[in-house]
N, C-alpha and C positions, 0 to 999 in steps of 0.2 A: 466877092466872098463865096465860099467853096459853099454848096446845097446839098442839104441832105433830105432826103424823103423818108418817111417814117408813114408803114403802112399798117394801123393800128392806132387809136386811141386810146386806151388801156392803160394800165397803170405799167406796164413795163416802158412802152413808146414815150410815154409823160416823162418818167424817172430821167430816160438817157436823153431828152430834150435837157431839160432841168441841167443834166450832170454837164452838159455842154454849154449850158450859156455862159457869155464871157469868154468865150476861146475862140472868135474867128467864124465860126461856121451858123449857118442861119437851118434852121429844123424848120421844114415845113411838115405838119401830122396830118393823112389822112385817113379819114372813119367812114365807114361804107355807111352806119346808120346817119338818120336826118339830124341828130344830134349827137354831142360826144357824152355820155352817160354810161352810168355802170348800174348791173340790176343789183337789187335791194337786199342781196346776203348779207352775211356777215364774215370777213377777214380776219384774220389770225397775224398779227405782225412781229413775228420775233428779232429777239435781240443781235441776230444776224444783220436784218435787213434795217432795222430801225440805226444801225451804226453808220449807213450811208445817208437817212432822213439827218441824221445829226451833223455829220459832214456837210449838208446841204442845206443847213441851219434852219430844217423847217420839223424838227425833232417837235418843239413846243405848242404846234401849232396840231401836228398829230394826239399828242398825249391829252392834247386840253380837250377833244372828242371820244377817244377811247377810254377804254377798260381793263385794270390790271388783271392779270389770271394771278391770283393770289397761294390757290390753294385747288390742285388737282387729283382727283379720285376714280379709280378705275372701278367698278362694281359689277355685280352680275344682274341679270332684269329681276332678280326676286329687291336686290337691294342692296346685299350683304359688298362688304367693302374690302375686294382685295388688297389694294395698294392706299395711299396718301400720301403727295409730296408736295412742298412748295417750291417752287422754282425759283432763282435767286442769281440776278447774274448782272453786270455791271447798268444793266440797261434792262429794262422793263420786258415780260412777253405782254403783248395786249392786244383788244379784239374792238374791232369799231364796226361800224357799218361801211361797205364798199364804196357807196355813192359816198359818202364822207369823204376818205383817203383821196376819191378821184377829183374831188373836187379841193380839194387842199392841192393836189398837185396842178390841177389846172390854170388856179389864183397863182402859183408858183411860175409857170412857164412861161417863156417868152415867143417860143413854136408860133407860128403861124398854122391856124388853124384852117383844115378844110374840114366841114360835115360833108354827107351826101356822095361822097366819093371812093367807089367801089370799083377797085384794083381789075383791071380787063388782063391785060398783059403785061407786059415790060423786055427789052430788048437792049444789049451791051453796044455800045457805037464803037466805030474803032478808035476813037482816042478815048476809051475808057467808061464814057459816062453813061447815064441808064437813062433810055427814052421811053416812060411810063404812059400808059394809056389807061385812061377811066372807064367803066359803062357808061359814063354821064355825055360821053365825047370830048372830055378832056382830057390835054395830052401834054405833059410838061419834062423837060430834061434838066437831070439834075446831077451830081457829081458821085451819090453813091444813094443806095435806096436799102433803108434797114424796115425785113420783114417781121413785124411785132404783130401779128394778126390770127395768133392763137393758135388753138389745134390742130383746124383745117385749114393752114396756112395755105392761100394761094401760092404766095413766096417760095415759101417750102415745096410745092409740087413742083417745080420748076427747077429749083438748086438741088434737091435732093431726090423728089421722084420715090417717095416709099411707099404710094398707094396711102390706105384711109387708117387712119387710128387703129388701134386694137382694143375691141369691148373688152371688159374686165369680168363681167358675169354678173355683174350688181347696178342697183341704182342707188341714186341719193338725193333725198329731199332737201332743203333749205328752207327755213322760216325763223323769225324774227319774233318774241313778245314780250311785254312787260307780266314780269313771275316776281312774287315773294319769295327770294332765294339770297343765300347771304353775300354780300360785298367778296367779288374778287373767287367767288364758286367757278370750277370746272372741272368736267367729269366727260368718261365714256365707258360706257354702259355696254356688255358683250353677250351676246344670246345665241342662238341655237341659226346661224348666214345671218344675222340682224346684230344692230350696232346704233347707238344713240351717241351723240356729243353734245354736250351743253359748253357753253363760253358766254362770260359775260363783256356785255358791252360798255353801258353805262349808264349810272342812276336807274336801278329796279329792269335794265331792258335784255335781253338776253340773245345770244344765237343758239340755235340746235340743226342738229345734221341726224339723218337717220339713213340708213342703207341694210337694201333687201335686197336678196340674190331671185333676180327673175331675167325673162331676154330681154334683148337689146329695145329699146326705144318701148317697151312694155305701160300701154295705156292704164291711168286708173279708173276708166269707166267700164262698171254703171255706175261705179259706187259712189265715185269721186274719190281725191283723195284722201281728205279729212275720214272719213270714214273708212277708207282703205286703211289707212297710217293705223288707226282707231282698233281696228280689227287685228292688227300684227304687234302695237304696241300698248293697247287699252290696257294690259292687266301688270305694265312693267311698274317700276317702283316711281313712288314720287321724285320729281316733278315732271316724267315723260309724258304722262296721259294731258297733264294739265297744259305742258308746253304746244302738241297738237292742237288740243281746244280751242287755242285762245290765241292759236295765228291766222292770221285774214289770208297772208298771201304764201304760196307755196312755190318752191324753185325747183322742179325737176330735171337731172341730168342721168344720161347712163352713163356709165362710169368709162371713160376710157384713156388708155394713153398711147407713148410710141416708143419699140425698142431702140435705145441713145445708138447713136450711128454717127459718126463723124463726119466731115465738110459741110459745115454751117454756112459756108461763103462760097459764091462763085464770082469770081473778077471785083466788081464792086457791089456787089450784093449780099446781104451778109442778114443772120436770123437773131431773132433775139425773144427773149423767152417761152412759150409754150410752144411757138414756131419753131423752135430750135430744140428744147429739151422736155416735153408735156408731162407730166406725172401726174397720177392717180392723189389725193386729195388727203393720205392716211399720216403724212407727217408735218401736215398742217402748212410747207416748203412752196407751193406751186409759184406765187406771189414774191416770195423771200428771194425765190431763183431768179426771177424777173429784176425783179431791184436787184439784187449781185450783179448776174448778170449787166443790166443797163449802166454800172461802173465801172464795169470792166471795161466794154466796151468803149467809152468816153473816155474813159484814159488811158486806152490802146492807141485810139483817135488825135487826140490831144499830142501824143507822143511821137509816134507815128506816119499820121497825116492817113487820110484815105485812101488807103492802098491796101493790098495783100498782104502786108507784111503785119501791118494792124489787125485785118482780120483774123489772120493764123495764129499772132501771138492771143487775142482775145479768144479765141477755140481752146488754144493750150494750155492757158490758163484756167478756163470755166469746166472746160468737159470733164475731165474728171470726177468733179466736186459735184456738178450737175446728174451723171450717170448716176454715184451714189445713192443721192437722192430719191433720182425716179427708182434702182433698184431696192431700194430700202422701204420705198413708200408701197410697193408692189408688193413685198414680201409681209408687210405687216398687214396690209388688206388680205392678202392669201389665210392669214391666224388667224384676222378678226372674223373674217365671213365663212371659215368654216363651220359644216353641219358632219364634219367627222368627232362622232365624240371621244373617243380616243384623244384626237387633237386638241379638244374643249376643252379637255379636264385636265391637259398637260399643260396649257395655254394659262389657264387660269390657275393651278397648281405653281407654275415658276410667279404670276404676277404677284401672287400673295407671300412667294418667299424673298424674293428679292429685297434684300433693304433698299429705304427711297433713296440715299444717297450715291449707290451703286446705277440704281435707275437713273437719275439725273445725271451722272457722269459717261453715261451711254449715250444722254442726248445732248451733251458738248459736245460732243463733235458737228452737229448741225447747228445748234445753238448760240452757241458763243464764237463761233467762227466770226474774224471780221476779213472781210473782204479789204479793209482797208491796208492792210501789213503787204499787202500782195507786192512782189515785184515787179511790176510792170517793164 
């Protein structure tokens, strides 16, 4: 049976295990941390990505943990309500908890699972296959080795060699709480480089995102965060000041991604989602990409067999749709986080003219996309 190595535990490395079982080839995953776990955000799964959960018949097993976005509103921090649209499309948008999702796909797989095992090197033999070495001291050969291991993909240094991320000029918090807020609320909220998102989860529980333009890896001490957050967002409209309040745990990241660049694969080596295409966080995509992606790939595979010819046609197919994305998702953090007012007031001037149905048919093209029509 042909081996695959999958370097990553993540919800993209899961997905493309998942999308392969039953074909021949055996996924063994490995995750550098002691356990395979995802931190405690909250996810965005649109009707993109939830089209391959359906294909993979674990759609109901997703939905019965999440939360529909029912009804979304763009606003300014005093309150005042630019935009309102409900979104409406054959398949649900909805927001769960991460550890949820990762855990739904993990009762899903059949991967052979390694924890503890943090990728050293890896080396092409000459009949093809890839002889991986751990920090652990272990070292196993296997028939193709797919790098799912994020940002700073080791993988990625190797096959493509771009140096490190590119900061975007912002940060962004993540937190979790239960808010009196109505069934199926979502919103984002635009100020003066500052930005709030609310999404709900499920039963009364919410997610919120908040992003401030400071440098790169920028500490919140003395203050802490709560109190920092408290300070830049204390006098915004309800339910921001409440949503800070009343989260225990806080997710710091700074913001970065990487200009989309081509050769995702070298010989039998091949990248798959933020390892391969990483975007900034502004059209909700980063994940969505990850699951396309993880289909493509399987049924380039599938098709194919493991070879070059599978990896090239799965690049040909993805990249396009992938660069969009990261270039779209870049461009709208660039509006949201400006402190040009000029910008501000032109920014929030088109969201409030725009009919919602004009807006929603902007975001079909990311949205209602199914990966499944593709030609493989």
């Amino acid at each position: 049976m042909n081996e695959i190595a999958i370097i990553g535990g993540g919800i993209g490395g899961l997905t493309l295990a998942i999308c392969l079982k039953k074909s021949g080839y055996s996924c063994h995953i490995y995750e550098k941390n002691d356990e395979f776990r995802e931190v405690g955000a909250a996810i965005s799964v649109f009707p993109n990505a939830l089209t391959v959960y359906q294909e993979l018949g674990i759609l109901d097993d997703i939905l019965r943990v999440a939360g529909e976005v029912k009804d979304v509103f763009l606003k300014t921090q005093s309150g005042k309500i630019l935009s309102q649209s409900s979104p409406r499309y054959d398949l649900p948008t909805v927001c769960m908890h991460r550890p949820d999702l990762h855990a739904i796909l993990l009762r899903h797989t059949d991967a052979q699972l390694h924890s503890g095992h943090a990728l050293q090197t890896f080396s092409t033999l000459p009949n093809g296959q890839v002889e991986i070495q751990f920090t652990n001291g272990v070292r196993k050969t296997v028939d193709a080795l797919v790098g799912a291991d994020g940002l700073n993909s080791v993988v990625r240094d190797r096959v493509i060699n771009d140096g490190k991320p590119v900061f975007r000029g912002y940060s962004i918090w993540r937190g979790v709480c239960r808010l009196d807020l109505a069934d199926g609320y979502g919103s984002e909220t635009y100020g003066n480089g500052q930005r709030v998102g609310i999404v709900p989860i499920k039963e009364g529980v919410f997610g919120w995102w908040a992003t401030l333009n400071e440098p790169f890896m920028q500490t919140d001490e003395p203050e802490g965060t709560k109190q920092k957050l408290l300070a830049h967002f204390g006098d915004w409209h309800y339910p921001i000041p409440a949503l800070i309040e009343h989260t225990e745990h806080f997710i710091k990241n700074s913001l970065s991604d990487r200009v989309p660049v081509r050769g995702w694969s070298q010989g039998n080596v091949v990248l798959l989602g933020d390892a391969a295409h990483p975007t900034t966080p502004n059209l909700g995509q980063g994940g969505c990409m990850a699951i396309e992606g993880a289909y493509i790939l399987a049924r380039c595979i599938q098709k194919y067999g493991l070879n070059q010819e599978a990896f090239t046609r799965y690049e040909m197919l993805h990249f396009p749709r992938a660069k969009a994305v990261v270039d779209a998702s870049l461009a709208i953090g660039r509006i949201g986080q400006s402190k040009n007012r000029l910008v501000r007031s032109a920014r929030n001037t088109l969201f409030s003219l725009l009919p919602p149905r004009l807006t929603l048919r902007m975001m079909d093209t990311y949205f209602s996309y199914d990966v499944r029509k593709l030609a493989i």
